[in-house]
NUFI-555576 format. One record per residue (C-alpha): residue number from 0; residue in one letter; x, y negated, z. Coordinates in Angstrom, 3 decimals. Layout:
% NUFI-555576
<pt NUM,'a',<X,Y,Z>>
...
This chain:
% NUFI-555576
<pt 0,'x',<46.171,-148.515,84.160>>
<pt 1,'x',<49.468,-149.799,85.912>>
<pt 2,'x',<47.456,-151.125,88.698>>
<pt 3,'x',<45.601,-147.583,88.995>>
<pt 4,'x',<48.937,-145.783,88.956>>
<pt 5,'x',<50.772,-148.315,91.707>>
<pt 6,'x',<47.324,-147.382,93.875>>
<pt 7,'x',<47.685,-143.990,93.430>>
<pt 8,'x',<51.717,-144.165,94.331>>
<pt 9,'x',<50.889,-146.043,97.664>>
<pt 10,'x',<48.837,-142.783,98.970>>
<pt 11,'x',<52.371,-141.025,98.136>>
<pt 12,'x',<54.274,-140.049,100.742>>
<pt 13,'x',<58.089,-139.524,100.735>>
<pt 14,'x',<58.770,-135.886,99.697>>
<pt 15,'x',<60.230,-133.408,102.243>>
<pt 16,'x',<63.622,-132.038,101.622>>
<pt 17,'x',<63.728,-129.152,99.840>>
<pt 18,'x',<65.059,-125.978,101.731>>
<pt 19,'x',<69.295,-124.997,100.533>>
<pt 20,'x',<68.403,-122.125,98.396>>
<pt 21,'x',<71.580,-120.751,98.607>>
<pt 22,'x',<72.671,-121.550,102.556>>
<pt 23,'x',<72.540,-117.995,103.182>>
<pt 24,'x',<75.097,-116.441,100.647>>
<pt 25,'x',<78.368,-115.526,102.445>>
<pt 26,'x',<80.935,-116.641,101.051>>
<pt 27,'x',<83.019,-114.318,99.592>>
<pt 28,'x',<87.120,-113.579,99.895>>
<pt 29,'x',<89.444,-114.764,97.499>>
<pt 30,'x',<90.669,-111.987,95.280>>
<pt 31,'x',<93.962,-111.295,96.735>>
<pt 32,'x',<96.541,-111.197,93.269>>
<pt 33,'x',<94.833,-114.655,92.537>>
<pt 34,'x',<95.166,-115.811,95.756>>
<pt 35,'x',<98.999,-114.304,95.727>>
<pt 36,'x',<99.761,-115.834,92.626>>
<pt 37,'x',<98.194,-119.754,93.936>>
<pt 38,'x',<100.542,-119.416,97.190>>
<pt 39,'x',<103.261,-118.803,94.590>>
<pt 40,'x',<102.896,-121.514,92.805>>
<pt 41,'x',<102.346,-124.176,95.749>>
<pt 42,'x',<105.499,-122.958,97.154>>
<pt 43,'x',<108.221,-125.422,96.638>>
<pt 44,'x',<111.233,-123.272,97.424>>
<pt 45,'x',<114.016,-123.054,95.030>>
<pt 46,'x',<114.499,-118.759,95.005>>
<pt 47,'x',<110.293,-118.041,95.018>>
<pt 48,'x',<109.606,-115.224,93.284>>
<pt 49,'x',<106.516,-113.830,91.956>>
<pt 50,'x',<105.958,-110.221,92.148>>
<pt 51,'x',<102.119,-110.034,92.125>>
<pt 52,'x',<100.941,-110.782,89.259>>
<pt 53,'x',<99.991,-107.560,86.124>>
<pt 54,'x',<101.629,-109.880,83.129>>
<pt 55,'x',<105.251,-109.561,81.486>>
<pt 56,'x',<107.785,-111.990,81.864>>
<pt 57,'x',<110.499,-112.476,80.012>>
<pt 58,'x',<114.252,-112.312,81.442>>
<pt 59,'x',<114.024,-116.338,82.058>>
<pt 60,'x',<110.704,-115.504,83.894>>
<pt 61,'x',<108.401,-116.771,81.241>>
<pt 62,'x',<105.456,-115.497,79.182>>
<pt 63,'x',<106.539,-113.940,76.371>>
<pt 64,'x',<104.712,-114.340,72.866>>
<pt 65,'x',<105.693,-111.464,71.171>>
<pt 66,'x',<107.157,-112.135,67.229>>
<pt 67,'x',<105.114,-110.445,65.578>>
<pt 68,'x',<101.826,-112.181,67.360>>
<pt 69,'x',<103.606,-115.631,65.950>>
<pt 70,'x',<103.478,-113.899,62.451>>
<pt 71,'x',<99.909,-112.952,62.560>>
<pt 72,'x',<98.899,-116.137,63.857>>
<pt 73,'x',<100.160,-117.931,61.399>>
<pt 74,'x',<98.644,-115.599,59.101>>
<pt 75,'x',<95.413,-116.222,60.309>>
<pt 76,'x',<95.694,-119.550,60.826>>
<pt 77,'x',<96.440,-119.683,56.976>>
<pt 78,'x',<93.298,-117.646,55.842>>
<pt 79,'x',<91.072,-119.577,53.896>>
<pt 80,'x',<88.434,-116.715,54.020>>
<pt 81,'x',<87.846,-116.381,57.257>>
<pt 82,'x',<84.593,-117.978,59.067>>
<pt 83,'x',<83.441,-118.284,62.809>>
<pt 84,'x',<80.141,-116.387,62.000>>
<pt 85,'x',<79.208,-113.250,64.045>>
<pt 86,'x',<81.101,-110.176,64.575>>
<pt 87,'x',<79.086,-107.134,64.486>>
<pt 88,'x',<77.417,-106.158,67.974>>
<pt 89,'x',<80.370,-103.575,68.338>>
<pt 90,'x',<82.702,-105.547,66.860>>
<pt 91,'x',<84.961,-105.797,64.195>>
<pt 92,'x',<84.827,-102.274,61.940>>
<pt 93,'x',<88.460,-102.931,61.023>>
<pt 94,'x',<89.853,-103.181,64.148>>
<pt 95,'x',<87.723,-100.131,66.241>>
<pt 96,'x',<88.562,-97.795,63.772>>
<pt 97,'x',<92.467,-98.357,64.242>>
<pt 98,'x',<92.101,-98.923,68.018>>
<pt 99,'x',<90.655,-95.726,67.764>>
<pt 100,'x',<93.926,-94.059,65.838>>
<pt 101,'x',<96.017,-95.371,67.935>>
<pt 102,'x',<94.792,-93.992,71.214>>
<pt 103,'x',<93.679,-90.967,70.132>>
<pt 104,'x',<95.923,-89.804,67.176>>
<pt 105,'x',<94.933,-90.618,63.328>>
<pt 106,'x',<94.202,-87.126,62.835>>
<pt 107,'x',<92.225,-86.202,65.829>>
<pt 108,'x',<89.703,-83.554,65.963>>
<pt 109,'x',<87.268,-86.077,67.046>>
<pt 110,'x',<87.576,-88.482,64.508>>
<pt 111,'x',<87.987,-86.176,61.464>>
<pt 112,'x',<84.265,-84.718,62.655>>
<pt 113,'x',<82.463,-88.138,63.140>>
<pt 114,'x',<82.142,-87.617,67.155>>
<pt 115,'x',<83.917,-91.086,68.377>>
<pt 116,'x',<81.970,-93.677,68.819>>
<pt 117,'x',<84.285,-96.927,69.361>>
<pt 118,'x',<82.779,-100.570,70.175>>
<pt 119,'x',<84.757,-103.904,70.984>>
<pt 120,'x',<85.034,-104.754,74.554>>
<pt 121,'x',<85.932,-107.971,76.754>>
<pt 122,'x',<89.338,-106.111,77.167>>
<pt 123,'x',<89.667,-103.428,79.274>>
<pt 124,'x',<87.656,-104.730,82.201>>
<pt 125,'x',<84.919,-104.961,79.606>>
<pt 126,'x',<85.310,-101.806,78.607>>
<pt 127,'x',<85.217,-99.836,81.866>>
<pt 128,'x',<81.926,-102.033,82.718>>
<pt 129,'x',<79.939,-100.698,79.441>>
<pt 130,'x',<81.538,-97.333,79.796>>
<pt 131,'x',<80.354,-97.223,83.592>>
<pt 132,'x',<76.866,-98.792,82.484>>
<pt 133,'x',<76.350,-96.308,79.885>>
<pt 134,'x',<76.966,-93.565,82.500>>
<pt 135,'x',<74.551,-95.246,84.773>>
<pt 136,'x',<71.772,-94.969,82.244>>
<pt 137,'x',<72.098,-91.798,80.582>>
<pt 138,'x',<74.615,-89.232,82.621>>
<pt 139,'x',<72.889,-86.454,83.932>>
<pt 140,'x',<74.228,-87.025,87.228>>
<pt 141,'x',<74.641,-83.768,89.800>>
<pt 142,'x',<73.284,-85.860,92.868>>
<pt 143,'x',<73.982,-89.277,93.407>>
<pt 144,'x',<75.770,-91.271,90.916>>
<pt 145,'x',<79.016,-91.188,91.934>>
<pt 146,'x',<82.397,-91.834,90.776>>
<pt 147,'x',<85.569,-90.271,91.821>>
<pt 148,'x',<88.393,-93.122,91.880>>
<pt 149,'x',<92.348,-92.284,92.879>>
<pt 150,'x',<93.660,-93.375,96.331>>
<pt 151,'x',<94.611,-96.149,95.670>>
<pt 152,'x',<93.198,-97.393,92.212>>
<pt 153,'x',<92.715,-100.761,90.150>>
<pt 154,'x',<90.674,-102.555,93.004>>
<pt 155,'x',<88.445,-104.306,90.225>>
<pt 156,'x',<87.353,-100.518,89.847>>
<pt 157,'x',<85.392,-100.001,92.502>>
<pt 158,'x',<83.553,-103.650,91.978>>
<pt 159,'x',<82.648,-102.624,88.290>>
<pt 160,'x',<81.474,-99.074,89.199>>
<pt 161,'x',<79.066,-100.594,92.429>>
<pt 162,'x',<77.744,-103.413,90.012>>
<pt 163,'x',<76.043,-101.086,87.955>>
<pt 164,'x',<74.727,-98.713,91.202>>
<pt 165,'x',<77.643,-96.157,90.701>>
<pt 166,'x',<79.046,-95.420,94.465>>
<pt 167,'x',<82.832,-95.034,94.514>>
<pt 168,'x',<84.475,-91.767,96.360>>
<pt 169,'x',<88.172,-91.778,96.274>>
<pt 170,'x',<90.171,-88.565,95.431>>
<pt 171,'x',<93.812,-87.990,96.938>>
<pt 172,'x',<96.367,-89.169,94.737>>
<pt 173,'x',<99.173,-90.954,96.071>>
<pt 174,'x',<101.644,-89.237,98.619>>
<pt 175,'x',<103.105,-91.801,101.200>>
<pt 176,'x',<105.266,-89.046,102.581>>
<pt 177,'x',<107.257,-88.612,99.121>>
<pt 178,'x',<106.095,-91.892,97.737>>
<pt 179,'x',<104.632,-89.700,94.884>>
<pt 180,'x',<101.778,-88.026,93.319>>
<pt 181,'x',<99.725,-86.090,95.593>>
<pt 182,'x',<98.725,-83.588,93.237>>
<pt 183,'x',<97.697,-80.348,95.424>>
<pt 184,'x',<95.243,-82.825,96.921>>
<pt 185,'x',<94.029,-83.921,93.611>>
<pt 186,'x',<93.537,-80.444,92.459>>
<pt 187,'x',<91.747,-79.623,95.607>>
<pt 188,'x',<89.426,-82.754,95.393>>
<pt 189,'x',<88.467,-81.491,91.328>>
<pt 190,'x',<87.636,-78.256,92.474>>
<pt 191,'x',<85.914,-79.377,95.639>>
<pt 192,'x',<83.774,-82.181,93.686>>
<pt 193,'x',<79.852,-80.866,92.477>>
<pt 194,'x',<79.946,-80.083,88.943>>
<pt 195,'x',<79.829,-82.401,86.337>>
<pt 196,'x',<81.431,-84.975,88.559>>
<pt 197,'x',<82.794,-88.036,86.937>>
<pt 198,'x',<86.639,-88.746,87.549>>
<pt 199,'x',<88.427,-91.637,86.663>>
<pt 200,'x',<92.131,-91.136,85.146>>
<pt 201,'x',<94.666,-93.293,84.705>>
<pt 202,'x',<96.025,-92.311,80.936>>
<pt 203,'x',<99.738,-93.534,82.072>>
<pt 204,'x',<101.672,-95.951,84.012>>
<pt 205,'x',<98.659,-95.633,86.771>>
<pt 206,'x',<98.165,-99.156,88.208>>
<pt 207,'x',<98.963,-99.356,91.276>>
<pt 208,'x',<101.829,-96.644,92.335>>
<pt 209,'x',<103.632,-96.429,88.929>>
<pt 210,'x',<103.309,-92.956,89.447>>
<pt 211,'x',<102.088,-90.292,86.522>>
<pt 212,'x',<101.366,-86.689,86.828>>
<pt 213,'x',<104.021,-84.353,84.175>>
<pt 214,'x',<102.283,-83.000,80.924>>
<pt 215,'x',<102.275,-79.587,82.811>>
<pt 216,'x',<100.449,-81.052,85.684>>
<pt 217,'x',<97.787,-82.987,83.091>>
<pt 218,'x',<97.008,-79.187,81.782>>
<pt 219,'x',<96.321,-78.337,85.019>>
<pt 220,'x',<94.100,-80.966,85.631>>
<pt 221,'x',<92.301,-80.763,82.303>>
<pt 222,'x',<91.934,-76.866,82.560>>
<pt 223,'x',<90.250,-77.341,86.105>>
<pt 224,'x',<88.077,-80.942,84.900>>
<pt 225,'x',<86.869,-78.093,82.121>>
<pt 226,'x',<85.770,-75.218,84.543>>
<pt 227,'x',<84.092,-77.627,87.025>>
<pt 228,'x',<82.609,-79.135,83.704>>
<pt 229,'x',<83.841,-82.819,85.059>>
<pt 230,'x',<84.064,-85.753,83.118>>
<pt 231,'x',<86.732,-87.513,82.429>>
<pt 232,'x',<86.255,-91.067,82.483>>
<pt 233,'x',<90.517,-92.662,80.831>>
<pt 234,'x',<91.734,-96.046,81.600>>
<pt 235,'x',<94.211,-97.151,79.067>>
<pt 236,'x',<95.905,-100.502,79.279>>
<pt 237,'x',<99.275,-99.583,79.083>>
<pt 238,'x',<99.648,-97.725,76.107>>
<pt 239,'x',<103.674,-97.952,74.972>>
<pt 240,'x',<104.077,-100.282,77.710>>
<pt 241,'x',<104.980,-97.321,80.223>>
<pt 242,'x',<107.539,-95.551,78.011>>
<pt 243,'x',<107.823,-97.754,75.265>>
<pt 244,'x',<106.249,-95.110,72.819>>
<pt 245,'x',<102.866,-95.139,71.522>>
<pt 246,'x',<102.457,-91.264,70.887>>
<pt 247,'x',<103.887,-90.215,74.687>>
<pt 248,'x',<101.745,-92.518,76.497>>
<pt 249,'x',<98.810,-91.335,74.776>>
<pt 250,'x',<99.714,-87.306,75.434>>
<pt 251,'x',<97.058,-86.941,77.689>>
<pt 252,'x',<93.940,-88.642,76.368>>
<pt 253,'x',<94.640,-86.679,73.036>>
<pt 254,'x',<95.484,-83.245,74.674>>
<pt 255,'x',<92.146,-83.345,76.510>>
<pt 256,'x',<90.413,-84.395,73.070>>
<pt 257,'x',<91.879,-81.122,72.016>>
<pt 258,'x',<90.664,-79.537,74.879>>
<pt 259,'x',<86.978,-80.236,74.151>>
<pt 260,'x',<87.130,-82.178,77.805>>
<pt 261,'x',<84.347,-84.667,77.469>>
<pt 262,'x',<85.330,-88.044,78.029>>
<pt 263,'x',<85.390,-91.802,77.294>>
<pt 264,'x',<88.421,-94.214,77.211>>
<pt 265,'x',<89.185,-97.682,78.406>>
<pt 266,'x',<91.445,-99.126,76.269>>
<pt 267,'x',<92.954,-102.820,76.160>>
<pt 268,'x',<95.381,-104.784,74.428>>
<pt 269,'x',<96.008,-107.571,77.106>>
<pt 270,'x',<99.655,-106.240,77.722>>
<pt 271,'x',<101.053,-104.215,75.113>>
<pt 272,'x',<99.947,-106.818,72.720>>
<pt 273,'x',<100.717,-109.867,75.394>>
<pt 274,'x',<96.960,-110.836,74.356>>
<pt 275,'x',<96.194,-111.337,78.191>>
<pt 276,'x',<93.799,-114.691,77.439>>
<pt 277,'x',<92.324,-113.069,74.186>>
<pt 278,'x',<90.387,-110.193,76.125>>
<pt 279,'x',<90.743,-107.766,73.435>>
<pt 280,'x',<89.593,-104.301,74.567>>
<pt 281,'x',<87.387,-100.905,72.924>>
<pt 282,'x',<85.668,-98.516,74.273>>
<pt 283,'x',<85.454,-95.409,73.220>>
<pt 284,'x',<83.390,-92.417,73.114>>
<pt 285,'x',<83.934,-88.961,72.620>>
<pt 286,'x',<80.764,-86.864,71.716>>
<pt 287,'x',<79.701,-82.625,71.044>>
<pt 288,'x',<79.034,-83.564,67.367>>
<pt 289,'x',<78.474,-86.573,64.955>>
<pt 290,'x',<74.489,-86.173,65.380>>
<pt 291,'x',<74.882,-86.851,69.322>>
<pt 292,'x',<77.447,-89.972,68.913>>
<pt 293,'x',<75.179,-91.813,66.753>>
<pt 294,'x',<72.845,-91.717,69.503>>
<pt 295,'x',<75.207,-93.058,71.437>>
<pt 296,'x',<76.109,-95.746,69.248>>
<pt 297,'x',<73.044,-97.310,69.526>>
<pt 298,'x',<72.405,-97.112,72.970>>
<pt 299,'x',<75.634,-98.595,73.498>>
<pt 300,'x',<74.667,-101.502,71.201>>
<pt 301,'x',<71.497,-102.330,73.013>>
<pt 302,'x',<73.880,-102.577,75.996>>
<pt 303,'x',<76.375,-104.827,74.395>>
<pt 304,'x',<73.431,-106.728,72.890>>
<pt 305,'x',<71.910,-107.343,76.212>>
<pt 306,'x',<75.213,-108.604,77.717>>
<pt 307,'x',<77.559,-110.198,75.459>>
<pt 308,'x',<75.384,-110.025,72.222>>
<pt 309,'x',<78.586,-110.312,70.059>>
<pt 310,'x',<82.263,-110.006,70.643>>
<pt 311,'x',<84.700,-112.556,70.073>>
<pt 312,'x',<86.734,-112.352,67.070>>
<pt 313,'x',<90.475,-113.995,67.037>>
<pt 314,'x',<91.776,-111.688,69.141>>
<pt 315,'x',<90.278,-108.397,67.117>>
<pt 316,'x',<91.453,-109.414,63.782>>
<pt 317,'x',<95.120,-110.050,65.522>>
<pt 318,'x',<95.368,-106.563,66.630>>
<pt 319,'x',<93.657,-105.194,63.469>>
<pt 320,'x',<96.093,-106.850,61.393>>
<pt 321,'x',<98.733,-105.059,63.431>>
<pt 322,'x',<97.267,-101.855,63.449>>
<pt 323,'x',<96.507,-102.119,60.039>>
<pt 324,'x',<99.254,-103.180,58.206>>
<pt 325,'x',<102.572,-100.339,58.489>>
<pt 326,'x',<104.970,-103.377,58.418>>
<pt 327,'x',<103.446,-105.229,61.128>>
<pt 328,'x',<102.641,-102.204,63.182>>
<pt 329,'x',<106.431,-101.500,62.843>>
<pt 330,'x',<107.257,-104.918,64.267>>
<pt 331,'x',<104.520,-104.700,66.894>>
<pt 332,'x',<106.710,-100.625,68.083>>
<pt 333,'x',<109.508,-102.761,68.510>>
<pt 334,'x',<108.453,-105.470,70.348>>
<pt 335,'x',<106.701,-103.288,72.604>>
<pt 336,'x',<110.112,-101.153,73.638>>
<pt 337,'x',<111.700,-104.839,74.241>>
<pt 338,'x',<109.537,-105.183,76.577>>
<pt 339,'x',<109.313,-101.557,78.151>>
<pt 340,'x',<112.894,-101.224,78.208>>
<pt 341,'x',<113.981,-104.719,80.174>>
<pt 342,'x',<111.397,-103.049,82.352>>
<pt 343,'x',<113.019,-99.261,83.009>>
<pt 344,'x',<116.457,-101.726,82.708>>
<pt 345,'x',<115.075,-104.001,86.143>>
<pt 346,'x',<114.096,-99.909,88.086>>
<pt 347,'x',<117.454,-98.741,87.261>>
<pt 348,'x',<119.436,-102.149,88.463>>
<pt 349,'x',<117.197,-102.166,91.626>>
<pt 350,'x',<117.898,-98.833,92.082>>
<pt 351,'x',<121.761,-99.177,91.823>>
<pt 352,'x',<121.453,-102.086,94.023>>
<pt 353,'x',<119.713,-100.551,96.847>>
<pt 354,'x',<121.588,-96.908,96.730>>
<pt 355,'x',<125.003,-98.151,95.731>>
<pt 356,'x',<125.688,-101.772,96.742>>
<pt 357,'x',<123.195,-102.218,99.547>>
<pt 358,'x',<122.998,-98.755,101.036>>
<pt 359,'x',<119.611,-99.108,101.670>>
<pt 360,'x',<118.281,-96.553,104.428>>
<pt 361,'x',<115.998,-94.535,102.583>>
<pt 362,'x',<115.434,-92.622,99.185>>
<pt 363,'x',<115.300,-94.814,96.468>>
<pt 364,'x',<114.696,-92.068,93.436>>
<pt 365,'x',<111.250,-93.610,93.622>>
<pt 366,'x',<111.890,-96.923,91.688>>
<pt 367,'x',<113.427,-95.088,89.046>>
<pt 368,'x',<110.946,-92.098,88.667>>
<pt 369,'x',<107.709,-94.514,88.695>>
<pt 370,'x',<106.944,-95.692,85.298>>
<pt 371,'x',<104.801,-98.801,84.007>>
<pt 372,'x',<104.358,-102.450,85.281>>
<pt 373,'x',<104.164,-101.506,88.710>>
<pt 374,'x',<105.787,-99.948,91.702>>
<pt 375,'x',<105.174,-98.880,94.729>>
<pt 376,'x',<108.159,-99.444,96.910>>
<pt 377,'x',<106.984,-97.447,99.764>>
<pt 378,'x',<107.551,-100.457,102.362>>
<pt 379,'x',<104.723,-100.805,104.627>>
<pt 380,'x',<102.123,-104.207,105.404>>
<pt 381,'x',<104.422,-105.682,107.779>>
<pt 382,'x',<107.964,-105.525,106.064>>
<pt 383,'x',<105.710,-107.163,102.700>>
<pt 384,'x',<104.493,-109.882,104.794>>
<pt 385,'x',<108.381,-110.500,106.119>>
<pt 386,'x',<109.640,-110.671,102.269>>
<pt 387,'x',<106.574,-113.182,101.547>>
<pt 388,'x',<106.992,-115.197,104.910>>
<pt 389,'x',<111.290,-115.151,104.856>>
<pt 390,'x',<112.295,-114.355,101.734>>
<pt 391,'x',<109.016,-116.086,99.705>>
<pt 392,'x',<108.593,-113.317,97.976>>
<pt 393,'x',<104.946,-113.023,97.007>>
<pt 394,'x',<104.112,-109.009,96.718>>
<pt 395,'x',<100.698,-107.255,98.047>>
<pt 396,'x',<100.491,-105.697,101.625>>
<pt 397,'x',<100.183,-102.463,100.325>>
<pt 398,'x',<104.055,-103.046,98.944>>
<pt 399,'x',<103.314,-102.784,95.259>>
<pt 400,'x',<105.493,-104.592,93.529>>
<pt 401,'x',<105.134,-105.634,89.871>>
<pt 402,'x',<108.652,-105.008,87.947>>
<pt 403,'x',<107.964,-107.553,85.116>>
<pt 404,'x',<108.993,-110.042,87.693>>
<pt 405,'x',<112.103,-109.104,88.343>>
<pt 406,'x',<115.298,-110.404,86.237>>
<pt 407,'x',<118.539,-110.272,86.109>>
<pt 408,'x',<118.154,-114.237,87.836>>
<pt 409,'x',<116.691,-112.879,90.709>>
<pt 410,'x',<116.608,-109.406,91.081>>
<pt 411,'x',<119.796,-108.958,93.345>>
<pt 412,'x',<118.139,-111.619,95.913>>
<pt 413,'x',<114.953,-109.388,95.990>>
<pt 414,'x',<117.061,-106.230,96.634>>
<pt 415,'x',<118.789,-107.734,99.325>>
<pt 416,'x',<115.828,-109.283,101.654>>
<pt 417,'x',<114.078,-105.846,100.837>>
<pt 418,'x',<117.459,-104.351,102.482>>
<pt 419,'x',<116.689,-107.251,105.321>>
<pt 420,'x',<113.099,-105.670,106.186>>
<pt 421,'x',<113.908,-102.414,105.453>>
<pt 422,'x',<116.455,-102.530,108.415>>
């Protein structure tokens, strides 16, 4: 037999290569923040500073655990009842129903009548992906499926919508000229827009510009969404993170609930909780009547089932332990206004710095009227690449800057090389 099979392995000859599979895939840009934030850190001079990245910083420049995630931790940690079996496919019970308080008000309309449909998400990214695949399979679309995004938006938004075969249309939203909102031209895109068009909202603290439309300009804006008969697809991540209360950043997701406008909402936990790594996010939906959301529950699950199959659980029972408990959720209020509050503290010294000390050409009122993480400073492409090039001062092109990474270490030698470009 081993003489047979050396006979046949003579007639053998050597195998050809095999043809690269892949050789034609192009290779695809670094995302820029990441990118940003790499240069950053490679960058060996003394006075770098980092104003790229979405994550809060402390005033020493450091991640910041809040207290009151230590706590739970450690009560976790000390739970001798808890496994590492399965969570349900959408997710802990516990911890959607509360998500699901928070955002939209414990005695909403929409919860009191069994119309919400909530399920655990990979954070907010997560969430906007099953919220934007849901739409894909079951909207009723007028046309094309299409999505109506803000000028500028959350550039991850337009990759999530086009992965699911949702084509991105911007609306106007931003207003170079005043370095604020836009808002005739976003009225004028709602009512120019097919019915039942699908717009995304930013709930508050809208990522990039900073800049939020007033409660009387939401009622506009809902009253129109309802006569075109839009729908209003909400992005929350930065719920009490803009103003440092809960309830206000919430006003408009729970006054279109009211409304009757129907909608979903994106909600995460990554920075008001500081649970960036743990991916803790819902999604949830807001149906006619309780018949019609358990419909949608379980299309939703075979969507999460096919995908993810089960959510991860550390991160859920932190924030349900939080939301749950009126002594923790107390704790969790006030970390969240530390953190809000240095924030509004670093727009208020910039502004000083650049109106009073500096006497920065220009209108300032911008830094200070802008709310959330972010700002847009109003600079343009080429004064940005001056403060990362001179100054090593890592921002985006586009001039958005993000306030957590300012402090009172650095933030006078940011307001004077942005005096330096500015002139």
């Amino acid at each position: 037999m081993a003489a047979r099979i050396k006979q046949l392995a003579s007639h053998l000859s050597a195998p050809a290569m095999p043809a690269e599979l892949w050789q034609e895939v192009p290779l695809a840009p670094p995302d820029s923040i990441f990118k940003l934030t790499a240069a950053y850190k490679a960058d060996p001079f003394e006075k770098k500073v980092n104003l790229g990245v979405g994550a809060y910083r402390d005033d020493d420049n450091k991640p910041w655990v809040l207290p009151v995630v230590k706590k739970v931790t450690r009560i976790l940690l000390n739970d001798e009842t808890l496994d590492h079996e399965y969570l349900p496919i959408t997710g802990l019970p516990e911890y959607t129903a509360a998500a699901a308080k928070l955002i939209l008000g414990p005695s909403s309309i929409a919860l009191t009548e069994g119309r919400t449909v909530s399920v655990q998400t990979i954070s907010g990214t997560g969430a906007n992906h099953l919220g934007a695949l849901f739409l894909s399979r079951f909207y009723t679309w007028n046309g094309a499926p299409r999505i109506y995004l803000s000028n500028p938006t959350w550039a991850n938004h337009h990759a999530i919508f086009k992965n699911v075969g949702i084509e991105p249309v911007e609306y106007p939203y931003y207003d170079p000229k005043t370095i604020g909102l836009d808002f005739e031209g976003f009225i004028g895109s709602l009512r120019a827009a097919p019915e039942r068009s699908a717009f995304l909202l930013h709930a508050c603290a809208h990522n990039p510009t900073g800049v939020d439309p007033t409660e009387e300009q939401w009622k506009v804006i809902a009253q129109v969404i309802l006569e075109k008969k839009h729908y209003a697809f909400f992005d929350c991540a930065y719920q009490g993170f803009a103003s440092g209360d809960l309830d206000k950043d919430a006003w408009a997701v729970r006054y279109f609930v009211e409304l009757g406008v129907p909608l979903l909402v994106c909600q995460s936990f990554a920075k008001n909780a500081g649970l960036y790594g743990e991916r803790v996010g819902a999604l949830h939906v807001v149906s006619a009547n309780s018949e019609t959301a358990t419909r949608v529950k379980s299309q939703l699950s075979v969507l999460q089932r096919s995908e993810i199959s089960n959510p991860p659980s550390h991160g859920a029972r932190l924030v349900s332990l939080i939301l749950n408990d009126a002594g923790l959720f107390e704790e969790w209020k006030r970390d969240i206004r530390t953190m809000a509050e240095r924030i509004i503290a670093m727009r208020h010294e910039l502004h000083r710095l650049l109106t009073q000390e500096l006497k920065t050409p220009g209108n300032w009122d911008h830094i200070v009227n802008q709310i959330g993480m972010f700002s847009f400073t109003g600079i343009n492409p080429e004064q940005s690449k001056g403060l990362v090039e001179q100054a090593h001062i890592y921002l985006t092109a586009n001039g958005r800057i993000s306030m957590a990474g300012l402090n009172s270490h650095n933030i006078r030698y940011f307001a004077e090389n942005l005096d330096k470009v500015v002139r």
